[in-house]
ChimeraX commands (.cxc) that place a marker at each C-alpha (Angstrom):
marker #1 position -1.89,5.97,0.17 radius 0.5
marker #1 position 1.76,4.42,-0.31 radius 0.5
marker #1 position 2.59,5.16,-3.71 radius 0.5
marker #1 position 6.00,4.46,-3.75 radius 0.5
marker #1 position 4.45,0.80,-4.16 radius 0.5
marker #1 position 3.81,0.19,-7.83 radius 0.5
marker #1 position 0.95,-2.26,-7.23 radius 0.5
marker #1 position -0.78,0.13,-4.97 radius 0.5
marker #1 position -0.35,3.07,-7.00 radius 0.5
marker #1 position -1.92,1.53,-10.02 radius 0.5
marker #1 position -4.74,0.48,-7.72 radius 0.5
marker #1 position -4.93,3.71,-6.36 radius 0.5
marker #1 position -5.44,5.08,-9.67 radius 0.5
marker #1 position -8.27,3.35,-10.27 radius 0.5
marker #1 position -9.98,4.31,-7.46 radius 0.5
marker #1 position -9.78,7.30,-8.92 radius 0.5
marker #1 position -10.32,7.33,-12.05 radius 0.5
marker #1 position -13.46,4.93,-10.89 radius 0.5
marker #1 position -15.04,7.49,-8.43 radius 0.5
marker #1 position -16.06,10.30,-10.69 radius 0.5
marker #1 position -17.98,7.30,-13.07 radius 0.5
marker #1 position -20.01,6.50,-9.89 radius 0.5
marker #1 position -18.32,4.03,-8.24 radius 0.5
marker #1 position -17.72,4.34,-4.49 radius 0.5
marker #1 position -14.40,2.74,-4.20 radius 0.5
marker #1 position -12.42,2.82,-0.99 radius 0.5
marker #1 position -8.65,2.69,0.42 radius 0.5
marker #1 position -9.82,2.01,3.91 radius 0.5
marker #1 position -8.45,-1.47,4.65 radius 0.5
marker #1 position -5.43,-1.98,2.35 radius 0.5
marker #1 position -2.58,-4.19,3.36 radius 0.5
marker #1 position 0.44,-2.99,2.63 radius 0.5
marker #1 position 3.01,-5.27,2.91 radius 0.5
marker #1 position 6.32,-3.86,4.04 radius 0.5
marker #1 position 10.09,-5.04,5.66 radius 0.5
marker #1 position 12.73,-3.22,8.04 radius 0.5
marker #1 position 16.17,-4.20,7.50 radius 0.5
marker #1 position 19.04,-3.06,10.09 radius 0.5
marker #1 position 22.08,-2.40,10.59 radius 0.5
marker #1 position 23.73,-4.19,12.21 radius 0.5
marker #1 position 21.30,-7.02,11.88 radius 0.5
marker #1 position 18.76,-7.25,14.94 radius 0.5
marker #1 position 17.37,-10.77,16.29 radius 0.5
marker #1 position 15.22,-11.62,18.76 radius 0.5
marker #1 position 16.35,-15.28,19.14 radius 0.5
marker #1 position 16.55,-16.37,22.81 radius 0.5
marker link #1:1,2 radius 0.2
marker link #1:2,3 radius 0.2
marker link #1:3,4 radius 0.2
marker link #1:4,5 radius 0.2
marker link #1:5,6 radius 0.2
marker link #1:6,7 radius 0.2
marker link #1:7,8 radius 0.2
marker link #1:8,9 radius 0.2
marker link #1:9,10 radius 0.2
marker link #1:10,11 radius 0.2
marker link #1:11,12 radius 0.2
marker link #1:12,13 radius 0.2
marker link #1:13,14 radius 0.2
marker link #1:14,15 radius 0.2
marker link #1:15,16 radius 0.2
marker link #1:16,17 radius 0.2
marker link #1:17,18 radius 0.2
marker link #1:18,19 radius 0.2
marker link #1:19,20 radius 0.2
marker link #1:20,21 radius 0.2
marker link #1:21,22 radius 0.2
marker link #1:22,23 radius 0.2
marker link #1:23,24 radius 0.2
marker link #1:24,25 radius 0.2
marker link #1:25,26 radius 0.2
marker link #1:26,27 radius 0.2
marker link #1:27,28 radius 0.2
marker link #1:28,29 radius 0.2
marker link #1:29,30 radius 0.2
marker link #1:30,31 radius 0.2
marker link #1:31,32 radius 0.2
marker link #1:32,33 radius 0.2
marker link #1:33,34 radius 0.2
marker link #1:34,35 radius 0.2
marker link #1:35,36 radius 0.2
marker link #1:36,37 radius 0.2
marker link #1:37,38 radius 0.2
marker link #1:38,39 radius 0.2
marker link #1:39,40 radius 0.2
marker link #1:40,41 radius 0.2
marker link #1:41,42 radius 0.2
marker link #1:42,43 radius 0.2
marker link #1:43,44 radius 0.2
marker link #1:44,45 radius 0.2
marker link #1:45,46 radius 0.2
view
């Protein structure tokens, strides 16, 4: 799990805080979105 995402932490914790109540809530298949920035800047233009 990424936490250093805000949005997927507090997502996370409700996985977990849903589990114990009988809930079978899953991270399997989260998206998380994410950038690379270089430098110097990198392009693949032709």
């Amino acid at each position: 799990m990424a936490a250093h995402f805000t949005h997927i932490a507090v997502d996370g914790f409700r996985i977990v805080r849903d589990n114990p109540a009988g809930s079978n809530r899953v991270t399997t298949g989260w998206q998380v979105p994410f950038c690379m920035f270089t430098d110097p800047e990198f392009s693949g233009s032709v």
